[in-house]
C-alpha positions as CSV (number, residue, x, y, z in Angstrom):
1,X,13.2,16.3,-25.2
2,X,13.2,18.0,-21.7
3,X,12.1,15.8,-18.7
4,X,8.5,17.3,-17.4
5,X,8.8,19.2,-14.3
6,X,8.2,17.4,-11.2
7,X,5.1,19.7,-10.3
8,X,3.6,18.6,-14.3
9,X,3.1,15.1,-13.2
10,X,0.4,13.4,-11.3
11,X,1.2,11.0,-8.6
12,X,-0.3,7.7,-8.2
13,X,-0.4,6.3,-5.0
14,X,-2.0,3.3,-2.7
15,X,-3.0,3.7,0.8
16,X,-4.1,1.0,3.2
17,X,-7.8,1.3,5.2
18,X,-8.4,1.0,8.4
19,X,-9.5,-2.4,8.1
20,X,-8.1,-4.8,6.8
21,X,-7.3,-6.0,3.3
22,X,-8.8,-2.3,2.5
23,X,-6.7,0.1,0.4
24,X,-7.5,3.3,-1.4
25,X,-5.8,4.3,-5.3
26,X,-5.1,7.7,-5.2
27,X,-3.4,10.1,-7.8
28,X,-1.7,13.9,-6.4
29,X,-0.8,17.0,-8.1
30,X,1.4,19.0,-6.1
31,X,1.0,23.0,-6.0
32,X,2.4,25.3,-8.1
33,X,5.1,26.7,-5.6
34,X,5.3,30.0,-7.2
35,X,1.4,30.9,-7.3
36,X,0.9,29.2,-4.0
37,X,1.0,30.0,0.1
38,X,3.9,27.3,1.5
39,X,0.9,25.5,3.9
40,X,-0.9,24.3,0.8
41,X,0.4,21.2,-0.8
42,X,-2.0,20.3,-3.9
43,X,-4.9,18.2,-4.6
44,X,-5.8,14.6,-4.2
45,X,-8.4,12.6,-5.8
46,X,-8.9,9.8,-4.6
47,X,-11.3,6.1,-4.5
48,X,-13.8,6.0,-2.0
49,X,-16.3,3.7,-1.4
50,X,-19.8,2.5,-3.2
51,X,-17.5,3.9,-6.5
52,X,-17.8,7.4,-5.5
53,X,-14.0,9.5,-6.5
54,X,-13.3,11.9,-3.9
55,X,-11.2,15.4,-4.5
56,X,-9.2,16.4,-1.4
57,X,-7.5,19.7,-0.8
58,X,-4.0,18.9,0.8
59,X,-2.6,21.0,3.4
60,X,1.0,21.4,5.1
61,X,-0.5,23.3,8.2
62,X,-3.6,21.4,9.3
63,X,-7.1,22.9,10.2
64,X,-8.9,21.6,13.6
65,X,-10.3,18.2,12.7
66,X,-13.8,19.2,13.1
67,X,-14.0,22.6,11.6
68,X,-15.7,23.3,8.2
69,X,-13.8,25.6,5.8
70,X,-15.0,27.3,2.7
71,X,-13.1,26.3,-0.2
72,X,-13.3,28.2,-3.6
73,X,-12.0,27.1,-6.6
74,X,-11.9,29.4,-9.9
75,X,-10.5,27.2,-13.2
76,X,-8.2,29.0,-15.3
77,X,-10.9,28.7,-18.7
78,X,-13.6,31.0,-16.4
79,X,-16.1,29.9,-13.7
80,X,-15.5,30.2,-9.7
81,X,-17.8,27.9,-7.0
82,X,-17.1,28.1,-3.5
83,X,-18.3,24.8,-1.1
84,X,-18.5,23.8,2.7
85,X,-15.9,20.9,2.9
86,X,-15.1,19.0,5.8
87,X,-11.8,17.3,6.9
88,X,-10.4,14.5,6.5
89,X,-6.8,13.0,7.5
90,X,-6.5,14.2,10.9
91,X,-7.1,18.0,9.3
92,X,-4.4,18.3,6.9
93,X,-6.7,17.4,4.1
94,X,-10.0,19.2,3.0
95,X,-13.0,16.8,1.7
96,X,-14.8,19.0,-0.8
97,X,-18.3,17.8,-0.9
98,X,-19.4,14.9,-3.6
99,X,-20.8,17.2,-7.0
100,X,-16.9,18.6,-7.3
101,X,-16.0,15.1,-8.2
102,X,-17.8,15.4,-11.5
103,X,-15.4,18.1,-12.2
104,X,-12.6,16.2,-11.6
105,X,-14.3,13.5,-13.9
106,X,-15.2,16.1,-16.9
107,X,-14.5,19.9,-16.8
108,X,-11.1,20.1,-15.0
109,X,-9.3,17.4,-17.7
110,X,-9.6,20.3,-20.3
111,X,-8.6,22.9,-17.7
112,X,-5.1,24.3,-17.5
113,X,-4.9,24.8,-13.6
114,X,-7.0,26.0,-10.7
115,X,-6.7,28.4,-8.0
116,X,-7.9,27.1,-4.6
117,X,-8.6,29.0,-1.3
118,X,-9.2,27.5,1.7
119,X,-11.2,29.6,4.8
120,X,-11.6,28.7,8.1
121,X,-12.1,31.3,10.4
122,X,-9.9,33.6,10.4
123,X,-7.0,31.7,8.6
124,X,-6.6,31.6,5.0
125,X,-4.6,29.3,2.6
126,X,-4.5,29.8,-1.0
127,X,-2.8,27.9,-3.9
128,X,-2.7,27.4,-7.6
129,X,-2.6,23.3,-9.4
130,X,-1.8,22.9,-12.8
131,X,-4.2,19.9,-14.0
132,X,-2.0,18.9,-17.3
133,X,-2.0,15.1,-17.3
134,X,-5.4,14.8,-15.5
135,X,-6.8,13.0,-17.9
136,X,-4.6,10.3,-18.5
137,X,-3.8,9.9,-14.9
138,X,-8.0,9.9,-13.9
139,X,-8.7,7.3,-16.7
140,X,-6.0,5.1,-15.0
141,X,-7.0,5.8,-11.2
142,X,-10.5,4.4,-12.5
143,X,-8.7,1.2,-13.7
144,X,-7.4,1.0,-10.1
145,X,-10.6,1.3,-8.3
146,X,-11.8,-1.2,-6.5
147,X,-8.9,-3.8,-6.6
């Protein structure tokens, strides 16, 4: 049997918090390289507090910390919803606002991959995630939650 490709597997990672004894449980998908513009790097979704799961666009070239892109997002199966995000991590990463979470949680786990542009004035970044494995690798950020 073939090894997966590196881009079919999720990523689960643990970051500390800016205080202490706080860390965050993270999982990462990295883009499609072939469907997608070299500043975007993939999707994180990631632990946040008060149990809420937040889905972060990741970028290569960052956007101004305080600027307010419009994201859209079409999944593979049909449907496309654009959002005002904010950013996060000093600008390379793109908060999308707290109702995409429950896609992450639900829709997107029986979704082959999404396309994702990112706006901000007058600079656009567009990329493609294949969400194979989300499932599996949701459930088990869930069991890391928290700890």
């Amino acid at each position: 049997m073939a090894a997966p490709a590196p881009s079919s597997v999720w990523k689960f990672t643990r970051t500390q918090g800016a205080k202490d004894g706080e860390s965050f449980a993270a999982i990462m998908k990295t883009a499609d390289t072939t469907q997608s513009d070299p500043d975007f790097a993939g999707l994180i979704v990631r632990c946040a507090p008060k149990g809420k799961i937040d889905v972060l666009v990741a970028l290569i070239r960052p956007f101004p910390p305080r600027s307010h892109p419009k994201v859209t997002i079409a999944a593979s199966g049909g449907g496309t919803l654009t959002f005002d995000a904010n950013m996060a991590a000093a600008g390379a990463a793109v908060l999308l606002p707290d109702e995409v979470s429950a896609f992450a949680a639900g829709k997107w786990q029986t979704t082959a991959s999404l396309s994702v542009v990112v706006r901000e004035s007058d600079s656009e970044i567009k990329g493609t995630v294949a969400l194979n494995g989300l499932r599996e690798a949701y459930n088990s950020l869930l069991a890391n939650c928290g700890l």
